[in-house]
DSSP file (Angstrom, degrees, kcal/mol; ACC not computed):
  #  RESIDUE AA STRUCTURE BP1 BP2  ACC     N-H-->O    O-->H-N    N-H-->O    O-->H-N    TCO  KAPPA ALPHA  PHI   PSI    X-CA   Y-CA   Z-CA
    1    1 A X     >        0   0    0      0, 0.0     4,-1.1     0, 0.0     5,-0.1   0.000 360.0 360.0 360.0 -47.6  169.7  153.2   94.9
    2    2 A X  H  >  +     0   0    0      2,-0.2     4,-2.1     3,-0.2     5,-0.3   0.823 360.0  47.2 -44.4 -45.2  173.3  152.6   94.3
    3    3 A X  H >> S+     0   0    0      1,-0.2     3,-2.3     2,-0.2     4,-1.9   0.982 108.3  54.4 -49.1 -76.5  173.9  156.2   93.3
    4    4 A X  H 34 S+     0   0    0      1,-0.2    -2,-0.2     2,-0.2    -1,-0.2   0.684 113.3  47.0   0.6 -55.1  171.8  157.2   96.4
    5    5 A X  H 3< S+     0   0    0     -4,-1.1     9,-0.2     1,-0.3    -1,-0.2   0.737 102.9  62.6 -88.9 -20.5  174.8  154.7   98.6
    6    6 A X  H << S+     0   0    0     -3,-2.3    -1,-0.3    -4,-2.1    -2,-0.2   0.779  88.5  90.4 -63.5 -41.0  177.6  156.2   97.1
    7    7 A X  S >< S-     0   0    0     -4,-1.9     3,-1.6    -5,-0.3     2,-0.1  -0.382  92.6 -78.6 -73.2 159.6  176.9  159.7   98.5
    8    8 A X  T 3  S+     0   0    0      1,-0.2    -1,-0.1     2,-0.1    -2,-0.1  -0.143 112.6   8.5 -51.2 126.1  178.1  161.0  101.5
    9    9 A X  T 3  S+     0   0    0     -3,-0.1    -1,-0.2    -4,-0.1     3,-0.1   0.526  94.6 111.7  72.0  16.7  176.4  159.8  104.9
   10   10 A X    X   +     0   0    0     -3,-1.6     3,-1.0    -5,-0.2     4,-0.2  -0.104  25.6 135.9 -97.7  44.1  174.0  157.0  102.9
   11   11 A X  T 3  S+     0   0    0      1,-0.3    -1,-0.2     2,-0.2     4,-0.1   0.375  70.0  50.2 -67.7  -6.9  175.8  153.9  104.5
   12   12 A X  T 3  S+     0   0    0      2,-0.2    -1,-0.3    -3,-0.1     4,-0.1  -0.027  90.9  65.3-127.5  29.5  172.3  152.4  105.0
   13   13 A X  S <  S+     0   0    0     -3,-1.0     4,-0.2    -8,-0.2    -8,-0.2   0.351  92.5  68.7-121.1 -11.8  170.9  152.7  102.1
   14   14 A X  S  > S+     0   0    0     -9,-0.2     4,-1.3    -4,-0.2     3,-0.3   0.754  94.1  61.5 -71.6 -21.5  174.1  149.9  100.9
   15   15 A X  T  4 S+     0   0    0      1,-0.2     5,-0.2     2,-0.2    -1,-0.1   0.969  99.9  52.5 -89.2 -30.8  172.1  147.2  103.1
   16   16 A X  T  > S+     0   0    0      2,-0.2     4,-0.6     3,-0.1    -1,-0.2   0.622 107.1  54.2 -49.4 -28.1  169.1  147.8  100.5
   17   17 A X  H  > S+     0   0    0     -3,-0.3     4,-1.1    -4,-0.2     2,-0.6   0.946 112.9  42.2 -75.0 -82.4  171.8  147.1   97.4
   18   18 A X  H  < S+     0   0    0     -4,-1.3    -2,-0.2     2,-0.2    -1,-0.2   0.215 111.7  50.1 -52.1   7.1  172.7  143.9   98.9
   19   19 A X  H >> S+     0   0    0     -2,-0.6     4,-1.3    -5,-0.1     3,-0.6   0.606 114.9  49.1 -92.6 -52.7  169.0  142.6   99.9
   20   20 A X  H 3< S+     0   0    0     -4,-0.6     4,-0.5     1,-0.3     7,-0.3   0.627 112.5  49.5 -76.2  -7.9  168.0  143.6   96.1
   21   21 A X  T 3< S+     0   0    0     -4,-1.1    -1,-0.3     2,-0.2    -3,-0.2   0.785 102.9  57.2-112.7 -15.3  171.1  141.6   94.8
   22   22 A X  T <4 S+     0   0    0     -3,-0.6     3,-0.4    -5,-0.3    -2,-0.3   0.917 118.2  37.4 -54.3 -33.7  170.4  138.5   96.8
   23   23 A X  S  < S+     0   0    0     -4,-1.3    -2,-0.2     1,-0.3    -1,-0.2   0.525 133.4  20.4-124.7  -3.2  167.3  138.6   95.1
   24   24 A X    >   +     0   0    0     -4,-0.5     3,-1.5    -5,-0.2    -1,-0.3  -0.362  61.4 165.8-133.0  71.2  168.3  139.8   91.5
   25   25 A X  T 3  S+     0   0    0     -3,-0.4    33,-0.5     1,-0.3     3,-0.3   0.579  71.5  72.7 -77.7   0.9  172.1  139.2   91.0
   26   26 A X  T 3  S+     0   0    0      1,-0.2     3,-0.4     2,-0.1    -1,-0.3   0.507  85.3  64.2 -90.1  -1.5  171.7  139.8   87.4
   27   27 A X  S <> S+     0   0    0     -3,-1.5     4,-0.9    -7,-0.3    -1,-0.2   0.272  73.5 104.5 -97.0  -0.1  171.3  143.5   88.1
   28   28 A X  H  >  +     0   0    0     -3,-0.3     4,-1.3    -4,-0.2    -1,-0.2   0.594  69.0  61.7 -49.2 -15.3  175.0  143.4   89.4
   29   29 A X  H  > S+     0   0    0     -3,-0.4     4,-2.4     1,-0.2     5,-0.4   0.931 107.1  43.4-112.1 -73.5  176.4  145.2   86.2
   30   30 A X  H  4 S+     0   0    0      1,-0.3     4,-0.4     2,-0.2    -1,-0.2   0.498 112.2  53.8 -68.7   8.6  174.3  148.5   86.8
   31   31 A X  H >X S+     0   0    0     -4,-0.9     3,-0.9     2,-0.1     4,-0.6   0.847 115.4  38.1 -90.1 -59.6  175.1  148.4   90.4
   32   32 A X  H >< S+     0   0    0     -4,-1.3     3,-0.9     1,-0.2    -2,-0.2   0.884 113.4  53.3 -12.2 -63.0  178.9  148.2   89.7
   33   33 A X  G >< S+     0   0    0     -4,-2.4     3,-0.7     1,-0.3    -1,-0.2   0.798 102.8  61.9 -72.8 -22.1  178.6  150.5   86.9
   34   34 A X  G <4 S+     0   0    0     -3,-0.9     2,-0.4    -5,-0.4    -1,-0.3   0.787 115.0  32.1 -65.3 -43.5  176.7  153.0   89.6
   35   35 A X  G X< S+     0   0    0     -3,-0.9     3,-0.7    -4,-0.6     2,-0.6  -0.672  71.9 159.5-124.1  57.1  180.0  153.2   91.9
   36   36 A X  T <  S+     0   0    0     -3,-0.7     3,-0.1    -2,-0.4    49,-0.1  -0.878  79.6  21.5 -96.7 132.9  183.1  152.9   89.7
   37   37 A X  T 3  S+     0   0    0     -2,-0.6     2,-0.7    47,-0.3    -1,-0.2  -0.062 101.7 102.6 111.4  -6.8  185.9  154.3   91.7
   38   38 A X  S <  S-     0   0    0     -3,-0.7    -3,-0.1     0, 0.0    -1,-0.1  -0.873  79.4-121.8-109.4 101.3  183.9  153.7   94.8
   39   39 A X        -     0   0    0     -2,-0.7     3,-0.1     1,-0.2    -3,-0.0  -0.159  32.8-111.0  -9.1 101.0  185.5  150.2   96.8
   40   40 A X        -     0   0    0      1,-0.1    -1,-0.2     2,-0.1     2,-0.1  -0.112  24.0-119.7 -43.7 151.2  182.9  147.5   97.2
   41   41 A X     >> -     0   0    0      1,-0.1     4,-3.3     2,-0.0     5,-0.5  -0.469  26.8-114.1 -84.2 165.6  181.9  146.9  100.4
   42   42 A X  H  >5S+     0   0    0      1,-0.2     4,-2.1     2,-0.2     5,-0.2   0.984 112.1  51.1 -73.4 -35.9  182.6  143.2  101.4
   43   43 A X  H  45S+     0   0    0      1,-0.2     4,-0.3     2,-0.2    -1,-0.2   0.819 109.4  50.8 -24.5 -53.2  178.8  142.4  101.7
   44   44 A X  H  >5S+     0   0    0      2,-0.2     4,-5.0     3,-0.1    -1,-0.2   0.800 114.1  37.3 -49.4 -57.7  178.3  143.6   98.9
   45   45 A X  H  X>S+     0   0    0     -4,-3.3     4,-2.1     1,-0.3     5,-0.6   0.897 110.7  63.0 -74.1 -23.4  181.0  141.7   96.9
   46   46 A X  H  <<S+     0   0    0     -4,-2.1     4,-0.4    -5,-0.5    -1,-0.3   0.873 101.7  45.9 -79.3 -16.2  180.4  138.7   98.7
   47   47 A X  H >45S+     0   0    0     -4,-0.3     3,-1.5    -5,-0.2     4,-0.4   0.878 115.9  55.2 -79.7 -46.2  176.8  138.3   97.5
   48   48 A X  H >X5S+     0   0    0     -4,-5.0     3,-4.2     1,-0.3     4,-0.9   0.953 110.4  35.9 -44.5 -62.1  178.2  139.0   94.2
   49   49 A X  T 3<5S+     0   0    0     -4,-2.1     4,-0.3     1,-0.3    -1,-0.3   0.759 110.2  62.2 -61.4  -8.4  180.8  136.5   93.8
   50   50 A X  T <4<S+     0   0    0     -3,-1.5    -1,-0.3    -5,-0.6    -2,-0.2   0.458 101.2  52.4 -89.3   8.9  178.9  134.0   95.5
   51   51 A X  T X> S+     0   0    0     -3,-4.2     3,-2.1    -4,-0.4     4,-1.1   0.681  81.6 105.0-115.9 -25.8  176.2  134.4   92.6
   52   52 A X  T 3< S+     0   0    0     -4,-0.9     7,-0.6     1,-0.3    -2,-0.1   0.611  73.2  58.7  15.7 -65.2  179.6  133.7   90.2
   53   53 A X  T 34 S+     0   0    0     -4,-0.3    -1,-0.3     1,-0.3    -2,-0.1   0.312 121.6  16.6 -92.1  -2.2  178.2  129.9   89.4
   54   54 A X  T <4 S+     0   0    0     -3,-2.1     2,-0.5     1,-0.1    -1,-0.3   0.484 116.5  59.8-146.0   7.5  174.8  130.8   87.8
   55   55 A X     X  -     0   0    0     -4,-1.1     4,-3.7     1,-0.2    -1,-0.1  -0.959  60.2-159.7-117.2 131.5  174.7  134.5   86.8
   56   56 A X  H  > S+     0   0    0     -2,-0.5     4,-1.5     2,-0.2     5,-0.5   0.899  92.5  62.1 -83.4 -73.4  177.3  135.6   84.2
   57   57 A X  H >> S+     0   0    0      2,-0.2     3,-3.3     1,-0.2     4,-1.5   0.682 113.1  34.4   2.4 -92.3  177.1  139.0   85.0
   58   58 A X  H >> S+     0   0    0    -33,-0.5     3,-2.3     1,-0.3     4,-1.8   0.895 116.2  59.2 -28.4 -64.0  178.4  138.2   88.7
   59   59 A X  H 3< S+     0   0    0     -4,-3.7    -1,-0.3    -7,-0.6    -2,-0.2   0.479 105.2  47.4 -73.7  -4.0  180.4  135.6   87.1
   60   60 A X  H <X S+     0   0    0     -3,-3.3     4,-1.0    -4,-1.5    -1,-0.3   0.580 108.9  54.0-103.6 -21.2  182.2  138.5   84.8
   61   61 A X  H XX S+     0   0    0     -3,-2.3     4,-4.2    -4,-1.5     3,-1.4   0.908 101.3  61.1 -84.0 -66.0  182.8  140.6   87.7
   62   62 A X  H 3<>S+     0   0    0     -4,-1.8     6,-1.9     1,-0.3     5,-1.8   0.735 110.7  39.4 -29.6 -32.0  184.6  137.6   89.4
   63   63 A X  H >45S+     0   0    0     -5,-0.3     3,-0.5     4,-0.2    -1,-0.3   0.693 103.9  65.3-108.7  -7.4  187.1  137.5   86.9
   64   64 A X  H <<5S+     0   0    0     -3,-1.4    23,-1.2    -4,-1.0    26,-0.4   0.905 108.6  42.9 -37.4 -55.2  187.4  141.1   86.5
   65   65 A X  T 3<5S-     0   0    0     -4,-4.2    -1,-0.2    21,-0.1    -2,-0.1   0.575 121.3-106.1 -89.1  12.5  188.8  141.1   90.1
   66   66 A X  T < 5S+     0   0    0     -3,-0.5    -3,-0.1    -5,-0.4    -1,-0.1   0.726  89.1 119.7  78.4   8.9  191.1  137.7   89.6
   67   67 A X  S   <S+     0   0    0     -5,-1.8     2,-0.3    -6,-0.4    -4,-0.2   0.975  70.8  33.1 -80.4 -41.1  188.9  135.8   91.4
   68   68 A X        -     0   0    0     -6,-1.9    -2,-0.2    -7,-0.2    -1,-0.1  -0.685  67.6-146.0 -92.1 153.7  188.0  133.4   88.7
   69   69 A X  S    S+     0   0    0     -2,-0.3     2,-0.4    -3,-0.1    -1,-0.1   0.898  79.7  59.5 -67.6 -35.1  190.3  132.1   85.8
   70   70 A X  S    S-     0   0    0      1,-0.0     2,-0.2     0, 0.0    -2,-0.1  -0.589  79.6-125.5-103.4 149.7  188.0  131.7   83.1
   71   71 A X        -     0   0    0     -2,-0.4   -11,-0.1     1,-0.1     3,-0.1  -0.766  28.5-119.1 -84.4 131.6  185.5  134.8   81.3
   72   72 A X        -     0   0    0     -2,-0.2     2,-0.3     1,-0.2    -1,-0.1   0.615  56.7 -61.0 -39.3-140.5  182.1  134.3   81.1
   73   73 A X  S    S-     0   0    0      2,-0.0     2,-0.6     0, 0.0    -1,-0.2  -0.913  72.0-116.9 -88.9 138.2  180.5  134.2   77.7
   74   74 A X        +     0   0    0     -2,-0.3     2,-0.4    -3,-0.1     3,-0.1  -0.601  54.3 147.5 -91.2 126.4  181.6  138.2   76.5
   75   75 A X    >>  -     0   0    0     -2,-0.6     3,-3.8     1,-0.1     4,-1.7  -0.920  62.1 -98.7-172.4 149.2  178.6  140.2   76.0
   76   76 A X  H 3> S+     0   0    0     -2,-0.4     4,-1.1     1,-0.3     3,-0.2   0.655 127.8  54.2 -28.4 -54.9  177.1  144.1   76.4
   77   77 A X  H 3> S+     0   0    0      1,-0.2     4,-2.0     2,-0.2    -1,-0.3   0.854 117.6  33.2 -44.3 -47.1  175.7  143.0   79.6
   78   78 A X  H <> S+     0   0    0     -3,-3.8     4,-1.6     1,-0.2    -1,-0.2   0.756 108.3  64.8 -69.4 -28.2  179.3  141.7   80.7
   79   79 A X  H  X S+     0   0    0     -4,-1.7     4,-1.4    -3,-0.2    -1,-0.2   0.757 101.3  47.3 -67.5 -35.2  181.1  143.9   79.2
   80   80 A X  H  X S+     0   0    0     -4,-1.1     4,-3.0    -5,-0.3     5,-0.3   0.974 112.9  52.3 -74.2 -66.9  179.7  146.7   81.4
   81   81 A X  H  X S+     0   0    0     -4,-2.0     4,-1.1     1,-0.3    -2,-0.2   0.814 113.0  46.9 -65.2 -28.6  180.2  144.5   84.7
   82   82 A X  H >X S+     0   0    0     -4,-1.6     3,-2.1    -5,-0.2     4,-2.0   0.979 107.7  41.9 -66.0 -68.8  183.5  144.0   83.8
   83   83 A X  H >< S+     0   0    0     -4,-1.4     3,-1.0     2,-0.2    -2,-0.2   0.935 112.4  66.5 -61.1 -33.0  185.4  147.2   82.8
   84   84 A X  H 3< S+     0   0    0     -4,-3.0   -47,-0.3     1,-0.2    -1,-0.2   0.892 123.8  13.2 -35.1 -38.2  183.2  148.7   86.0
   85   85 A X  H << S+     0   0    0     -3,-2.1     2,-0.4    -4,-1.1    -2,-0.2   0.238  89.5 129.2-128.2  18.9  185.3  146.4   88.1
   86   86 A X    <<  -     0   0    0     -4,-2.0   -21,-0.1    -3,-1.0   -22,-0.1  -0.475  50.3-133.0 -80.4 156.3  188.1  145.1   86.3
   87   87 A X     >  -     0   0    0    -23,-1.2     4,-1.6    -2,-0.4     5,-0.2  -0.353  21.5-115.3 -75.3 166.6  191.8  145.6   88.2
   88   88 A X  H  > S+     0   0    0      2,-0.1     4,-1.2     3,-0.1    -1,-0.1   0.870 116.6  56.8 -45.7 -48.9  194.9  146.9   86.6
   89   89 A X  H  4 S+     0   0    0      2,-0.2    -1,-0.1     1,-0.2   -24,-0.1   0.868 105.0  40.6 -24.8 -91.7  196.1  143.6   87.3
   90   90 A X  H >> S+     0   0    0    -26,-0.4     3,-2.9     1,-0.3     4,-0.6   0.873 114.7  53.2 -36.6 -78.9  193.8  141.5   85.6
   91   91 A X  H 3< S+     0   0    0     -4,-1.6    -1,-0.3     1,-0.3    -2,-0.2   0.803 109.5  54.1 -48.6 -27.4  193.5  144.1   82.1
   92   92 A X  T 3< S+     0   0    0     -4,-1.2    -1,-0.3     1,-0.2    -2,-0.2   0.408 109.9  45.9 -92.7   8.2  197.6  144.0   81.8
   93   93 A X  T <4 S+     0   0    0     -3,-2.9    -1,-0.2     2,-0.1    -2,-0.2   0.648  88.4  97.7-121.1  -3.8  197.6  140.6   81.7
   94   94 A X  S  < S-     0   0    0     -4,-0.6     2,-0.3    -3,-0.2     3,-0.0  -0.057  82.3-105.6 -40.3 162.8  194.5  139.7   79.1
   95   95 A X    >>  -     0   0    0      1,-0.0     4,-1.1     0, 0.0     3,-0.7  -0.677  31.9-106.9 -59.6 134.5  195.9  138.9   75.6
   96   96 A X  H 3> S+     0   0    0     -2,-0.3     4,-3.8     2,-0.2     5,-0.1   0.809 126.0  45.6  18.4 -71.9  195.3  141.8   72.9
   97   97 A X  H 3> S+     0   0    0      1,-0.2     4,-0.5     2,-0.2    -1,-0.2   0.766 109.9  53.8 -78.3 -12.1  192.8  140.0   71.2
   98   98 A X  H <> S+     0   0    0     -3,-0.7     4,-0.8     2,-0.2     3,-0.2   0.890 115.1  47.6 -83.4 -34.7  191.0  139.1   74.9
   99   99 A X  H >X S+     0   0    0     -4,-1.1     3,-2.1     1,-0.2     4,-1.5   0.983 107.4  49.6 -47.0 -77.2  191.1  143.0   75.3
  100  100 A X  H 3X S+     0   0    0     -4,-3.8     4,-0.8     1,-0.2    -1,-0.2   0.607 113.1  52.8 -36.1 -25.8  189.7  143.9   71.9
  101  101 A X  H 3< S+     0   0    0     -4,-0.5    -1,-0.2    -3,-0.2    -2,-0.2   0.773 108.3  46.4 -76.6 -34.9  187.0  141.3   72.8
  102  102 A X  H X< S+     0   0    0     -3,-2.1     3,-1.1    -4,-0.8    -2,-0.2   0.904 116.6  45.7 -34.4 -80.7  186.2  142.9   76.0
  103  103 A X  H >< S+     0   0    0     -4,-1.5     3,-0.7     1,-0.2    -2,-0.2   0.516  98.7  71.4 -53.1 -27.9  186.1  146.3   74.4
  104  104 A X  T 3< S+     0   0    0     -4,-0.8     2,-0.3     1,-0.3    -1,-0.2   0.612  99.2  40.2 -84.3  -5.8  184.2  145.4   71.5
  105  105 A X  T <  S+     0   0    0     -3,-1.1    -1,-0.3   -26,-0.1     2,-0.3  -0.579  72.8 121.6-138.2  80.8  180.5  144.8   73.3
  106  106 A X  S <  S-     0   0    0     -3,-0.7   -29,-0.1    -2,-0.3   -30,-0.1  -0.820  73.2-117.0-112.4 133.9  180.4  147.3   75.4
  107  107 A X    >>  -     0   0    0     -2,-0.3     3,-2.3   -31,-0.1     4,-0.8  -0.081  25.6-113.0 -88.1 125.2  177.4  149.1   74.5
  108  108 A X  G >4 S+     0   0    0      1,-0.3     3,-2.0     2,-0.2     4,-0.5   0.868 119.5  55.5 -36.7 -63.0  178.0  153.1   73.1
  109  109 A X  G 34 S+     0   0    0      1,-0.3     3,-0.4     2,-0.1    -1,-0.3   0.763 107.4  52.7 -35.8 -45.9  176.4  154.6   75.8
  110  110 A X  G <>  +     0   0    0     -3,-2.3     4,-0.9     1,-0.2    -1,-0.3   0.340  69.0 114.9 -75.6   7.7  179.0  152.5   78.4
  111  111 A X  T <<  +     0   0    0     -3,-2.0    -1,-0.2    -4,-0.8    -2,-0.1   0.893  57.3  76.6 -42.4 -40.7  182.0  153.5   76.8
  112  112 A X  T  4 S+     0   0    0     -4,-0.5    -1,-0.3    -3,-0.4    -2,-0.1   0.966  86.5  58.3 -30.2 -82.9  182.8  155.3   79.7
  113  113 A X  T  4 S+     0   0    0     -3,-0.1    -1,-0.3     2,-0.0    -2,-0.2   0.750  74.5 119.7 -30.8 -40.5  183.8  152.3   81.5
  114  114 A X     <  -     0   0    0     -4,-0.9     2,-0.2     1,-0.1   -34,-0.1   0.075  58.1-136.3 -54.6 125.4  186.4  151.0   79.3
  115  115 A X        -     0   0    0      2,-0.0     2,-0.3     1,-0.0    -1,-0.1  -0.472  22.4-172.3 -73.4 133.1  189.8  150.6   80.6
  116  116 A X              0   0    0     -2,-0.2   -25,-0.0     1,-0.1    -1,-0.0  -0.915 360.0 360.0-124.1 158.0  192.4  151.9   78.1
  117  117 A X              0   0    0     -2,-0.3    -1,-0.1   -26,-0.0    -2,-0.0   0.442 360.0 360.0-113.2 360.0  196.1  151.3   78.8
């Protein structure tokens, strides 16, 4: 569906992403990973980050964008949702070794995402 919201003139096919992440927020990482370079919409982010406190997923995107201080537990699933959404910001100011940690479970196939500096 996300692919589907990203193209041109599907703007109502985003209120169908946000119903299906109130109600799954753990599916937040492939939704991300569906639009990278494409802006969340604020609906959108705002069911994520509000999902922050019991989904790690969400809760990995939240500190991707500098909303939270602390990393979830780092794993393939996080790993995706992060480098999907992490900022310039955010990656320049990890540690090295927080980087490498990052980098190191994200799943071959996602490789894509990864931010390199």
């Amino acid at each position: 569906m996300t692919r589907l919201a990203v193209s041109p003139s599907m703007d109502t096919v985003w209120n169908d992403v946000v119903r299906l992440l109130r109600k799954a927020p753990n599916s937040a990482d492939r939704v991300v990973a569906a639009s990278p370079g494409n802006p969340l919409r604020a609906d959108m982010q705002e069911t994520i980050l509000s999902a922050a406190d019991t989904d790690n997923i969400c809760a990995a995107i939240a500190f991707a964008r500098g909303v939270r201080t602390h990393p979830p537990r780092i794993m393939d699933t996080t790993a995706c949702a992060f480098f999907a959404t992490v900022t310039p910001e955010v990656w320049t100011a990890l540690p090295a070794e927080t980087q490498r940690a990052w980098r190191d479970d994200v799943p071959e196939e996602d490789s894509s995402l990864t931010y390199t500096t």
